[in-house]
N, C-alpha and C positions, 0 to 999 in steps of 0.2 A: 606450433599451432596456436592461435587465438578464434575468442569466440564473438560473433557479431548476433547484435536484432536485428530479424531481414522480418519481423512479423509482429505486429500491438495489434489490443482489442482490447474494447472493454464492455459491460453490462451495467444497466440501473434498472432495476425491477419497478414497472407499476408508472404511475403517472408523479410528479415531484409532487413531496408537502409541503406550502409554503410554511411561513412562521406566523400566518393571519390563519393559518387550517389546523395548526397546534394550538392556537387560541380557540378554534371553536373546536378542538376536543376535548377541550379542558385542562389544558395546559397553564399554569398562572403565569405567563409572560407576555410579552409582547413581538412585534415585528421591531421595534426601535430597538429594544434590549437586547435582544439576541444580536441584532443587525451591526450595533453599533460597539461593540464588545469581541465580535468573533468573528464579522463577514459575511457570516451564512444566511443566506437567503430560503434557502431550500433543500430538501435531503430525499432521499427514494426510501421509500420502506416496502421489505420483502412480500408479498399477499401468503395467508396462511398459508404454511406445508412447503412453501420453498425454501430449499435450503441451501446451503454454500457451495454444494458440489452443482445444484441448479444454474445457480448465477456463472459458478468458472467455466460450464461447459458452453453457455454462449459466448463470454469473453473468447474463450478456447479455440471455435470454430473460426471466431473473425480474425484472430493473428496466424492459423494454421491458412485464413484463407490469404490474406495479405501476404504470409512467405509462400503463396502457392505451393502446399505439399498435402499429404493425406497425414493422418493420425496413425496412420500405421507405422510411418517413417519415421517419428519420436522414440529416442530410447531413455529420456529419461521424463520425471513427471514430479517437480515439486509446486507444492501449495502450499502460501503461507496464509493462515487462517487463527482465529484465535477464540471460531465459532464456527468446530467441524460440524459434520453431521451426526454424526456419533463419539462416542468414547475411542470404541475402535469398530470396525475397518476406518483405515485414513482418510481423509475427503480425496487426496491425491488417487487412491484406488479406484474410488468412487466413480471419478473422472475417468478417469482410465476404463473404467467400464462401460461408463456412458458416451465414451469416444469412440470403442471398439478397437481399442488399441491393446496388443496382446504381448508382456514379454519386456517392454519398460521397468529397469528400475522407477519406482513410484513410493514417494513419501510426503507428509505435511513437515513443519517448518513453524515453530511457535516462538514467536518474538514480537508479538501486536503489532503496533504501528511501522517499525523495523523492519517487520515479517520479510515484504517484498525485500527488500535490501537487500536482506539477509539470505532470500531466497538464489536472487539472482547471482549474489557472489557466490554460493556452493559451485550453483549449477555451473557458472565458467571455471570452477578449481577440477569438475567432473571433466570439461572437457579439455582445456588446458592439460591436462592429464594422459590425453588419447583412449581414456575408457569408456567416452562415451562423445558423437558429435551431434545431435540434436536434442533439446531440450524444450518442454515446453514450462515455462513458471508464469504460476499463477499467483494473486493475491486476490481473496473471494473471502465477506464477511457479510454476516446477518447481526450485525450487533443490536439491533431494534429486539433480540429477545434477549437481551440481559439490560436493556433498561429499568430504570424504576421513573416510570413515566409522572410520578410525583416531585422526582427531585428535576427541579428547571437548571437548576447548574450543570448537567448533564445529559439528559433525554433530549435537550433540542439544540446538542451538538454533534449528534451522531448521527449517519444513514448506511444504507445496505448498499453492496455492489460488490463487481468483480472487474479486473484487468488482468489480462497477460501479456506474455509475451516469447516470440519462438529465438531462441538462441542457439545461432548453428557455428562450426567449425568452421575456420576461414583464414589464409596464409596473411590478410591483412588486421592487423590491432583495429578490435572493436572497443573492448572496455578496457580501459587502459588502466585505470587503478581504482583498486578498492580498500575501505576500512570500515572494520566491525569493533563495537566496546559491549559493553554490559558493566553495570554495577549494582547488585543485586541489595546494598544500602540502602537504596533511594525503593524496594518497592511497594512500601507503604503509601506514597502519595497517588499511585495509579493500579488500581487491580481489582479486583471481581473475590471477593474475601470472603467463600464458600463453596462447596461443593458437596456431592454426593456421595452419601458413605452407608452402606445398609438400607437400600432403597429408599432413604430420608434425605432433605434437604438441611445441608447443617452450616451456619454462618451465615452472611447475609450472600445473596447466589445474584444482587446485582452490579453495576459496575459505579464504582465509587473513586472520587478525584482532590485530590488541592489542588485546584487550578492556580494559583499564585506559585505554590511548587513548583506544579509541571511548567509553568510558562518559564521561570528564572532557568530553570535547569535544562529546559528545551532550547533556547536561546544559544546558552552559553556550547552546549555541545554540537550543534549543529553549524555553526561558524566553525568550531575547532576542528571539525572530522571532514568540510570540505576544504581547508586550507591543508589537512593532511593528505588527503587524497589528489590535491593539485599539487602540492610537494612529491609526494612520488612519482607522479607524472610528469613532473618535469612540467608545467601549466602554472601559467599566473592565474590568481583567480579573473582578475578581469578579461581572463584569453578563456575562462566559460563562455559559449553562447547560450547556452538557456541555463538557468535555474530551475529545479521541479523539489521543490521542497513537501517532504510530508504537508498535505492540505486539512491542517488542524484548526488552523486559529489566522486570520487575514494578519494579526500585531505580531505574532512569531514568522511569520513568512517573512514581513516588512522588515524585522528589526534582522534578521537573517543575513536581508540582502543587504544593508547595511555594513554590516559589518563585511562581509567580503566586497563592498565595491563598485554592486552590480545594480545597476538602475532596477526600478521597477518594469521597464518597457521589458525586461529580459528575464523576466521571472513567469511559471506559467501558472496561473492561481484559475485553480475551477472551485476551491473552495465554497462559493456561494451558490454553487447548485447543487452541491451532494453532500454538501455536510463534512465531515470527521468519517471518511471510511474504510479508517484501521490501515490494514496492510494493501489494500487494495487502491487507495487514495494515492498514490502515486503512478502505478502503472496505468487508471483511470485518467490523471491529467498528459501522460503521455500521449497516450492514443489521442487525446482530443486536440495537442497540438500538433501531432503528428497529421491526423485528419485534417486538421485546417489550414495546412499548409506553412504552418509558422515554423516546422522542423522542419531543415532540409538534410537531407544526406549531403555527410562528411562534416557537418556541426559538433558542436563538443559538448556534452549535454551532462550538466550535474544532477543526479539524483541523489537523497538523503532522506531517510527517515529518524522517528524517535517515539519507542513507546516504552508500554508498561514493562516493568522489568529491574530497575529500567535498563532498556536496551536500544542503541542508535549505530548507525553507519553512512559510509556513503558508498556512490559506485561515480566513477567518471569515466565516460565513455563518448565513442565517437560514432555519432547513429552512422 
């Protein structure tokens, strides 16, 4: 038994911010600077009180509706988020409630930028398995509340949103190989360095970067982990037809494709309209080219992330 996507969605909260509406909030940058350094044109930010189970349950609806199935028929329910709703119950539960889905195993998934990766590869080891044949996985973040909207090397590379995606049993190979790393050395250059302890905030509780770090070392593993993933598949990398690379940075997408091969015509960059959005930035560029027709069924399609952690993977599959 192998498991296929017969279902994508995704969510952007609110109307976009450009990088000229972060200047009039007082943001010390510009459109040029942000534009010409990272890509991003624009990012969604959540409206107060919505939260990450908010955003997955619309992504949710739209890939349960695209596999035409109910919520009820999911048995299982992972969310990769790294900005649940709470400490605990899971945002994955959350969902699960806000589906009306009853009886699903349901968990979260914390690997940041990875998250989704990381997500989708369980979910197919669940079903691959026989203990479970419908999946829904989600990647859903509100990262605009751990900004420090002072520091410009970070606030106006981030935005909110959710992607899923439905993963069902199926006698034909959907995902054909996967690989997961972490190296827990590297996570001083990427990470949120406080938390809550005695009803106090202790450390600093926003999200802090070496961007020089993260780009070398983002770089270097996300070439490695998709020529590993096309080596077990038996896959040249040039026999990818799409690229969907974590949508971090327009220079790490580019030098990516580079290195395996792959023209830019074949890579799928929504980067400049949502920003940096964590675990959800990839199942987000799915659906968009999935919607627009540049995905067809039976394409071989690379997805990879890489975040805080730090933690990277790929999946190679055949939509």
């Amino acid at each position: 038994m192998f498991a296929r996507i017969t279902g994508v969605g995704s969510y952007l909260p609110g109307q976009p911010v450009s990088n000229d509406d972060l200047v009039l909030r007082g943001v010390d940058t510009s459109d040029e600077w942000i534009a010409t350094r990272t890509g991003i044109r624009a990012r969604h930010l959540a409206e107060s009180g919505r939260t990450s189970s908010d955003l997955a349950l619309e992504a949710s609806r739209r890939a349960l509706s695209m596999a035409g199935i109910d919520a009820s028929g999911i048995d299982l329910i992972i969310v990769a988020t790294s900005t649940p709703d709470f400490i605990f119950p899971s945002t994955a539960c959350l969902l699960q409630g806000k589906l009306g889905n009853r009886g699903a195993t349901a968990f979260d998934v914390q690997a940041v930028c990875s998250g989704f990766v990381y997500a989708l590869t369980i979910a197919e080891k669940f079903i691959r398995s026989g203990s479970h044949h419908r999946a829904l996985v989600v990647g859903a973040e509100v990262f605009s509340r751990i900004l420090d909207w002072r520091d410009r090397g970070t606030c106006v590379l981030f935005g909110d949103g959710a992607g899923a995606v439905v993963l069902e049993a199926d006698e034909r190979p959907g995902i054909l190989a996967t690989a997961l790393h972490a190296d827990g050395a590297h996570h001083g250059i990427l990470s949120v360095p406080g938390n809550v302890c005695g009803g106090q905030v202790t450390g600093d509780p926003f999200l802090r970067m070496d961007g020089q770090a993260v780009f070398k070392f983002a770089v270097r593993v996300l070439a490695e982990v998709a020529h590993e993933c096309c080596d077990a598949a038996g896959v040249p990398p040039t026999g990818v037809d799409w690229l969907i690379p974590h949508q971090a940075n327009i220079r790490i997408i580019e030098a990516t494709a580079r290195k395996m091969g792959l023209e830019m015509e074949r890579v799928i960059v929504t980067v400049d309209r949502h920003g940096n959005t964590s675990a959800a930035s990839v199942p987000l560029a799915l659906d968009t080219a999935v919607r627009d027709g540049r995905i067809q069924r039976g394409q071989k399609i690379m997805l990879e992330g890489v975040g805080g952690g730090f933690t990277w993977g790929a999946v190679l599959l055949e939509f």
